[in-house]
C-alpha positions as CSV (number, residue, x, y, z in Angstrom):
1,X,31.0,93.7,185.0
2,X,30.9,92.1,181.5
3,X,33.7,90.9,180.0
4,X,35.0,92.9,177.3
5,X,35.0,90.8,173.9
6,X,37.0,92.6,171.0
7,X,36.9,91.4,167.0
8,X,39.9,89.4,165.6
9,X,42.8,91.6,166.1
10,X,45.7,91.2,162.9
11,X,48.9,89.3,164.1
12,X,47.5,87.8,167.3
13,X,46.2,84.1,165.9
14,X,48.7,81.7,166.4
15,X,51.4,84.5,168.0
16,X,52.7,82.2,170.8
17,X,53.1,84.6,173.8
18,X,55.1,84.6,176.9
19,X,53.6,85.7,179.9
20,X,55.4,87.3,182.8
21,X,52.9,88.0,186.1
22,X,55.3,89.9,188.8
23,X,53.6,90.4,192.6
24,X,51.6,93.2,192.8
25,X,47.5,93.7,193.3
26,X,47.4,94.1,189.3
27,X,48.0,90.4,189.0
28,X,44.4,89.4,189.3
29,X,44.0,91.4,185.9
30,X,46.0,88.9,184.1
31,X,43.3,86.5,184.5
32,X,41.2,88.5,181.8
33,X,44.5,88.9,179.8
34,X,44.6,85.4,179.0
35,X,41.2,84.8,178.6
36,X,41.7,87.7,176.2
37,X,44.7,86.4,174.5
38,X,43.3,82.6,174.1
39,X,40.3,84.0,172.4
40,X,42.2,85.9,169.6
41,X,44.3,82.8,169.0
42,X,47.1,83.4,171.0
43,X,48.9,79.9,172.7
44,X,49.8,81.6,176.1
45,X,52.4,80.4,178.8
46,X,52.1,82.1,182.0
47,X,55.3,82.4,183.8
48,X,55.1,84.1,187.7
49,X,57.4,85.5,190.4
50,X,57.2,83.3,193.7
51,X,55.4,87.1,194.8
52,X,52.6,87.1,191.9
53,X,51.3,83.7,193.8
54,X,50.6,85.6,196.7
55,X,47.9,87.4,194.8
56,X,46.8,84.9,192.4
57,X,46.6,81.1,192.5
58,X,49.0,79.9,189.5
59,X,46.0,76.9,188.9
60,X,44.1,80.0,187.8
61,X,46.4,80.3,184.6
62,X,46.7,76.7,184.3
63,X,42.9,76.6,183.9
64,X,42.6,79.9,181.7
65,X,45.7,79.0,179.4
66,X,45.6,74.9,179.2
67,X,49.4,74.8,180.1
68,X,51.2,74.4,183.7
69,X,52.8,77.7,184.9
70,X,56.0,78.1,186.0
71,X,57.5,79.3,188.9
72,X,60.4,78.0,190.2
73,X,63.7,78.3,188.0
74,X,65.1,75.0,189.6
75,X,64.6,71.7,188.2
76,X,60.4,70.1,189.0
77,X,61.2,66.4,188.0
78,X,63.3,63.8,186.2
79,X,61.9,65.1,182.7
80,X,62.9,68.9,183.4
81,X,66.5,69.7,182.1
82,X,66.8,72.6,184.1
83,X,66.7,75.4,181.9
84,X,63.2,76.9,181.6
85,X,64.5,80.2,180.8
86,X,66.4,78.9,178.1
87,X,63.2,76.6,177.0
88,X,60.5,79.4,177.1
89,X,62.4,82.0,175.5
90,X,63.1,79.7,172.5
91,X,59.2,78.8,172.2
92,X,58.2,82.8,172.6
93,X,57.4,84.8,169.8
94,X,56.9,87.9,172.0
95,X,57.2,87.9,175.7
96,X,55.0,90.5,177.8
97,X,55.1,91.4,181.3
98,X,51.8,92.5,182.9
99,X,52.0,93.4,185.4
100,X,55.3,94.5,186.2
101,X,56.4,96.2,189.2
102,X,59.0,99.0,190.0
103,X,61.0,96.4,191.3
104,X,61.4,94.1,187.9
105,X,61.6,97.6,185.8
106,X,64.7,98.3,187.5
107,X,66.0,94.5,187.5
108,X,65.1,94.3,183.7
109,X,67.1,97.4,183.3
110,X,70.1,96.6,185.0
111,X,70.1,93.1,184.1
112,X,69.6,91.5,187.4
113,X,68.4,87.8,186.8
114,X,67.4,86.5,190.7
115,X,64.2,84.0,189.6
116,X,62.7,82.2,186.4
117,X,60.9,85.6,185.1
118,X,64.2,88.0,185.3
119,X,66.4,84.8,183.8
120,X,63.7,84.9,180.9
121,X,63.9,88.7,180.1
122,X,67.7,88.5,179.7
123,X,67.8,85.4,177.9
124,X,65.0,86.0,175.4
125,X,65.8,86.2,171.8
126,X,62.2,87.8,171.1
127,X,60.5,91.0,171.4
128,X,59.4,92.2,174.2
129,X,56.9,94.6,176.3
130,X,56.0,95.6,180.1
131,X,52.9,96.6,181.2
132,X,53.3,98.6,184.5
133,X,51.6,98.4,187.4
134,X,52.5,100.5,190.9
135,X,51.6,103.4,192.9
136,X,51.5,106.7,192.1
137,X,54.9,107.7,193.7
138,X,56.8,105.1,192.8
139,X,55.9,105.5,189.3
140,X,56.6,109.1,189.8
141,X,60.3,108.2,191.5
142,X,62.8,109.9,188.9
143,X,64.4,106.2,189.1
144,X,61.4,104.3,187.8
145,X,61.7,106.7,184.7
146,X,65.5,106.4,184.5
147,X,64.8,102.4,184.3
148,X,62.0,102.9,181.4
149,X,64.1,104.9,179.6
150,X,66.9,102.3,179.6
151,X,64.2,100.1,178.5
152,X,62.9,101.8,176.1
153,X,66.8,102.4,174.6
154,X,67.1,98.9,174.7
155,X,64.0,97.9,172.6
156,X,60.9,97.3,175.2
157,X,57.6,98.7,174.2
158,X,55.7,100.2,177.5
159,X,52.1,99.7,177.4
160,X,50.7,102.4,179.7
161,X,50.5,102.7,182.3
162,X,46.9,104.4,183.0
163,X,46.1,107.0,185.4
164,X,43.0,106.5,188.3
165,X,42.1,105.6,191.4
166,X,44.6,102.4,192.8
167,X,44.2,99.9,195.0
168,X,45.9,101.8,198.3
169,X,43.2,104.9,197.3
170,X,45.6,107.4,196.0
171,X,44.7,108.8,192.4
172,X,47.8,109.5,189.6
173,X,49.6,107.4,187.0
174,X,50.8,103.8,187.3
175,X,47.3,101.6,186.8
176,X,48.0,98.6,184.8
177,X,46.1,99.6,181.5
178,X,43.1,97.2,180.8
179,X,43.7,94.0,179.9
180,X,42.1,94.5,176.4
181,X,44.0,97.3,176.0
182,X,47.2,96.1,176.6
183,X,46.1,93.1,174.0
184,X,45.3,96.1,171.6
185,X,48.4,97.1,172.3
186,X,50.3,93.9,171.8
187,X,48.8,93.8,168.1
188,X,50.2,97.2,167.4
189,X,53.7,95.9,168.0
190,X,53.6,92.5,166.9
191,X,52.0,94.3,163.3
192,X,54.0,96.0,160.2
193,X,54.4,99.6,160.7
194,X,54.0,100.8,157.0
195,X,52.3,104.2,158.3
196,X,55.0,104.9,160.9
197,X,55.9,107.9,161.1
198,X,52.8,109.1,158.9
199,X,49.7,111.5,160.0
200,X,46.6,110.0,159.2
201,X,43.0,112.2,159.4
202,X,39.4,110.4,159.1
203,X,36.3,111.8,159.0
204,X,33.8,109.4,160.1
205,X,29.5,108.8,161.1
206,X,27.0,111.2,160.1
207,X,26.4,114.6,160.3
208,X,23.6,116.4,162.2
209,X,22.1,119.3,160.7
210,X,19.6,121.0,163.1
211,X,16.3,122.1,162.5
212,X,15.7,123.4,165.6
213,X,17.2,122.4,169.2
214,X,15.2,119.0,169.2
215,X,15.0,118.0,165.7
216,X,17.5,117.8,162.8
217,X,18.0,116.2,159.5
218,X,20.6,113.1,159.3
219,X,21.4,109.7,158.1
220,X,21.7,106.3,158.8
221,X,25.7,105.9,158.6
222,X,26.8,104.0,161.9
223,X,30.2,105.2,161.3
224,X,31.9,101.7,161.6
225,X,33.8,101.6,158.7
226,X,35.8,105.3,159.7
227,X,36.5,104.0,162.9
228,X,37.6,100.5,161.9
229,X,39.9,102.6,159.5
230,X,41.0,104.8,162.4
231,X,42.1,101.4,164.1
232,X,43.2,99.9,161.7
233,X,45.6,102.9,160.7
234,X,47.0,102.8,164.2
235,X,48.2,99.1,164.1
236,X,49.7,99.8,161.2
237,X,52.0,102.4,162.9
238,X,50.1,106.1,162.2
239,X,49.2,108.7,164.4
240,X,45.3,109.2,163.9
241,X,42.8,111.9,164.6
242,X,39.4,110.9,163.6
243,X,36.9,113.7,163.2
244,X,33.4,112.0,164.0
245,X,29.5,112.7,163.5
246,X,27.3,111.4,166.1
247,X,27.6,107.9,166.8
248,X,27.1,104.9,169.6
249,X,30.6,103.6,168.9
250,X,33.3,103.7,171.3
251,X,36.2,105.6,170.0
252,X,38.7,104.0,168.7
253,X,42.1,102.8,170.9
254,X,45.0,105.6,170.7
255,X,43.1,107.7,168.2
256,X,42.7,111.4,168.8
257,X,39.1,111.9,168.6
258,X,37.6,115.0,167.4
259,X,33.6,114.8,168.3
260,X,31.0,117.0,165.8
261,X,27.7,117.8,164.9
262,X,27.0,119.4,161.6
263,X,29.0,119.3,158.1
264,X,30.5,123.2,159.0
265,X,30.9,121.7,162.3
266,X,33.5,118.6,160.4
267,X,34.8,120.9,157.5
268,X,36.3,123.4,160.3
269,X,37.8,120.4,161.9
270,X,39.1,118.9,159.2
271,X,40.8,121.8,157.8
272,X,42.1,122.8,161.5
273,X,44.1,119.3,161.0
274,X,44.7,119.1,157.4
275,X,48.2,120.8,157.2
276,X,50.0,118.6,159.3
277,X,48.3,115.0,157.4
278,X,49.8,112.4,155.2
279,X,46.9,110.9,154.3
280,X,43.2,111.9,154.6
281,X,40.0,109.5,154.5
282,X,36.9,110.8,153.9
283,X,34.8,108.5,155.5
284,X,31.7,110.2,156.6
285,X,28.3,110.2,155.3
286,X,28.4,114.5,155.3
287,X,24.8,115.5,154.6
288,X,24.7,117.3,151.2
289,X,22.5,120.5,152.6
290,X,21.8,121.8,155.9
291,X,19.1,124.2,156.9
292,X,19.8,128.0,156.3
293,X,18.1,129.5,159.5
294,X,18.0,127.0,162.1
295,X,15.3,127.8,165.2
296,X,16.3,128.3,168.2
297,X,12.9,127.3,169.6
298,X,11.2,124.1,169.5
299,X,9.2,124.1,166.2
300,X,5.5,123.3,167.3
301,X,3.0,121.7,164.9
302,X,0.4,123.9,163.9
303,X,-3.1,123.3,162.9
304,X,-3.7,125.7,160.3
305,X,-0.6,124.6,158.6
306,X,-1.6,121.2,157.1
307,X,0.6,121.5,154.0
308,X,3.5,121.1,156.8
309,X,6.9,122.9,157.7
310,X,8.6,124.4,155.8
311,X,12.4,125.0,155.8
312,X,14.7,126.8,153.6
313,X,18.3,124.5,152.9
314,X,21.6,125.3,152.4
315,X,24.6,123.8,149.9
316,X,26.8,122.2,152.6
317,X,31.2,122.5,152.3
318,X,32.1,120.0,150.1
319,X,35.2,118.6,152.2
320,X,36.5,115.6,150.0
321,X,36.7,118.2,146.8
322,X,38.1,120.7,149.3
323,X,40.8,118.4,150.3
324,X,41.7,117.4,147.5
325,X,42.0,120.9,145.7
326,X,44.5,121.7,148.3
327,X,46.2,118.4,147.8
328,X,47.0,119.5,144.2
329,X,48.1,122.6,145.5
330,X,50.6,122.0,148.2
331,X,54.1,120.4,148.4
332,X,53.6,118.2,151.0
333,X,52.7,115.4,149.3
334,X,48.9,114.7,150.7
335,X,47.0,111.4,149.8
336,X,43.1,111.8,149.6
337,X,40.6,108.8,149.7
338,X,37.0,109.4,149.3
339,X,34.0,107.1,149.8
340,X,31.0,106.7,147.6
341,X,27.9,104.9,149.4
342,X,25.5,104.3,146.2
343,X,22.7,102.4,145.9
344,X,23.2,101.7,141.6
345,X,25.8,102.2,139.4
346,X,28.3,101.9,141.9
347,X,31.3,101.8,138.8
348,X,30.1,104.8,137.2
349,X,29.2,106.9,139.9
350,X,32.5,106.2,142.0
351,X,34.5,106.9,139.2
352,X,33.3,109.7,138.5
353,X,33.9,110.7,142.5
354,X,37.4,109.8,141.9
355,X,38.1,112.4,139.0
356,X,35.3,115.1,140.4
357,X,36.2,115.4,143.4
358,X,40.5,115.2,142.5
359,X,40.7,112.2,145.1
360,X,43.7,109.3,144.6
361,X,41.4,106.8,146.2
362,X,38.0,106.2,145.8
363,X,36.3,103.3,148.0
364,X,32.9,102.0,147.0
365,X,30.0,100.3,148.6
366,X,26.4,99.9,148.2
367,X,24.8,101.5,150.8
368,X,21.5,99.6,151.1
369,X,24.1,96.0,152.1
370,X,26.6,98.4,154.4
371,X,24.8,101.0,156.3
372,X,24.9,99.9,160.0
373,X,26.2,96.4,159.1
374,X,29.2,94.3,160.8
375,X,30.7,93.2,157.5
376,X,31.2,95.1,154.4
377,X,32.0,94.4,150.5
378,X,34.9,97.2,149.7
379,X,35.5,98.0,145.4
380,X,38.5,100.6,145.2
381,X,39.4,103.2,142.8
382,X,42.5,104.4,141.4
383,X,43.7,106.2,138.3
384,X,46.0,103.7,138.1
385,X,44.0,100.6,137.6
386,X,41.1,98.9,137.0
387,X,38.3,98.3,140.4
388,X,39.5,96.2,142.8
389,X,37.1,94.2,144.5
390,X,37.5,93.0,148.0
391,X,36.0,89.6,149.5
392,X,32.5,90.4,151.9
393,X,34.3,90.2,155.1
394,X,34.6,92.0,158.5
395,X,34.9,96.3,158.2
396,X,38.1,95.8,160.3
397,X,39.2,93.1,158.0
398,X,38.4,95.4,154.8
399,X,40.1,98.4,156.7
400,X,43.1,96.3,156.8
401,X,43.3,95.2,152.9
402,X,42.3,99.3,152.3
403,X,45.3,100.5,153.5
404,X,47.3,97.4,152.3
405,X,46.4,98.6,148.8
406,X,46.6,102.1,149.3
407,X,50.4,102.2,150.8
408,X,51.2,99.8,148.4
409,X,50.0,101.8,145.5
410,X,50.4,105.5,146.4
């Protein structure tokens, strides 16, 4: 299988990460992690229970992560003072246990400290997460969730686990998530939560307006930028439903994704969601018109129609002015940001967005440099201000410095 590669991820270059590997079949998953981690930046030392060598060789992380591992809480040699706990604890900025068994759950919970790894958790003085891995029933034990919940009092994110099919070929919860999940995950905690507590709703891709059940009428948005606001949005703390056109992207990680077709198709969505948001983006390229009497038939070509087909078209919702007509209207306080994909005048034609459509935000591209495109140059709108005008750089990046400005200046 090909290894999944993700962009840079915020807060991961340079984070210098402990890693806990306890003994279970999940260990050889851990591998992957590092590779993953190493590649965003991260300086990774892998600490494992005597168990955890039973399933992987520790020369494995020695290889992947550059550093020895360590195993053995006694002292290795003249130079070794004795105190690894002590020593890797102090050199952590976050320590992470994947994967972690029932059996270290309840240990870390209690605060039993019988090898390097449990010594570590208790005398850490960084964050810290668990990522864990076990079957089915034990995860399901009322004890396992008596431990997490101890955990969780005490400070420890959980990352997952996953349900599936495991290793001894029984099917429920207790997978170790993905290793590029949980490193997804990692960069949620280790980031600024601005948006916590905050709904956020994104429309996103293009819409699909049918012509027939074969052909319809669309347009070339890839729907990258909604989505790399979606994620983005979620690092920074937000619960996020994404409505989305069509698209060949994956969806985004811990996003609640809402899959359409046509603009009527978004516009019920969105206003199915819309009372219970803090902050709406209007991301996707909605087609202006859609046609008025759709076949239901394949439309065939026919010969003694050389002028063509014809079709009859409708005004599509307008969401953005929608949205933010009820924004003026309600209490809740409701922040609406609109895009504006232009091909000239991109200052006078946004602007005029911004006031038109009763938007807070306005975000401004040329379309003919964006459209399907990896990187992105972002101009925002405000009432407020002047144009801001962002650096060419990655649409993850530019998500990022988007909602930078937009928290900071709603």
């Amino acid at each position: 299988m090909r290894p999944v590669e993700l962009p840079q991820l915020p807060g991961l270059n340079q984070l210098r990460v402990a890693l806990g590997v306890c003994g279970g079949i999940a260990a050889y998953k851990s591998a992957e992690l590092v590779r993953l981690l190493t590649k965003q930046g991260c300086e990774v030392q892998v600490v494992m229970t005597e168990s955890a060598t039973r399933f992987i060789a520790p020369l494995t992380f020695q290889a992947l992560s550059g550093k020895p591992v360590h195993v053995s809480q006694w002292p290795t040699g003249a130079s070794d003072r004795g105190m690894p706990h002590i020593d890797i604890s102090r050199q952590a900025d976050f320590l992470l246990v994947a994967p972690c068994t029932a059996n270290s759950l309840a240990k870390y919970a209690h605060g039993f400290a019988d090898n390097l790894l449990d010594n570590l958790v208790l005398a850490r003085n960084c964050p810290m997460a668990v990522a864990p891995a076990m079957n089915v029933e034990m995860w399901n034990n009322p004890a396992t969730h008596r431990n997490l919940e101890q955990l969780q009092a005490d400070g420890v994110h959980v990352f997952g686990p996953a349900a599936g099919e495991q290793a001894c070929g029984e099917v429920g919860s207790g997978r170790m998530l993905e290793p590029y999940e949980i490193v997804l995950e990692l960069a949620r905690a280790v980031n600024p939560k601005p948006l916590a507590g905050k709904s956020v709703l994104l429309t996103a891709g293009p819409t699909f307006e049918a012509i027939d059940p074969v052909r319809g009428i669309t347009n070339r948005s890839s729907g990258k930028m909604g989505h790399a606001l979606a994620q983005a949005a979620w690092f920074m703390g937000a619960e996020v439903h994404l409505v989305s056109g069509p698209t060949a992207l994956p969806a985004p990680y811990g996003a609640h994704v809402l899959n359409v077709q046509s603009a009527k198709q978004m516009h019920a969505a969105v206003f199915n969601q819309i009372e219970h948001c803090d902050l709406f983006f209007g991301v996707a390229a909605v087609a202006d018109y859609g046609i008025k009497n759709p076949s239901n038939q394949k439309q065939k070509k026919q010969a003694d129609q050389p002028a063509g087909l014809h079709m009859e078209f409708e005004l599509n919702p307008d969401i953005l002015a929608e949205v933010g007509e009820l924004a003026a209207q309600r209490q809740k306080p409701l922040t609406v940001v609109g895009f504006a994909a232009e091909t000239e005048q991109l200052d006078e034609y946004a602007n005029r967005k911004l006031t038109g459509k009763k938007a807070h935000f306005i975000i401004g591209n040329l379309a003919q440099d964006a459209l399907g495109a990896d990187l992105t140059e972002l101009s925002l709108y405000s009432h407020k201000m002047p144009a801001v005008h962002l650096p060419k750089s990655s649409k993850l990046q530019a998500a990022q410095s988007v909602l930078a400005f937009i928290t900071e200046h709603s």
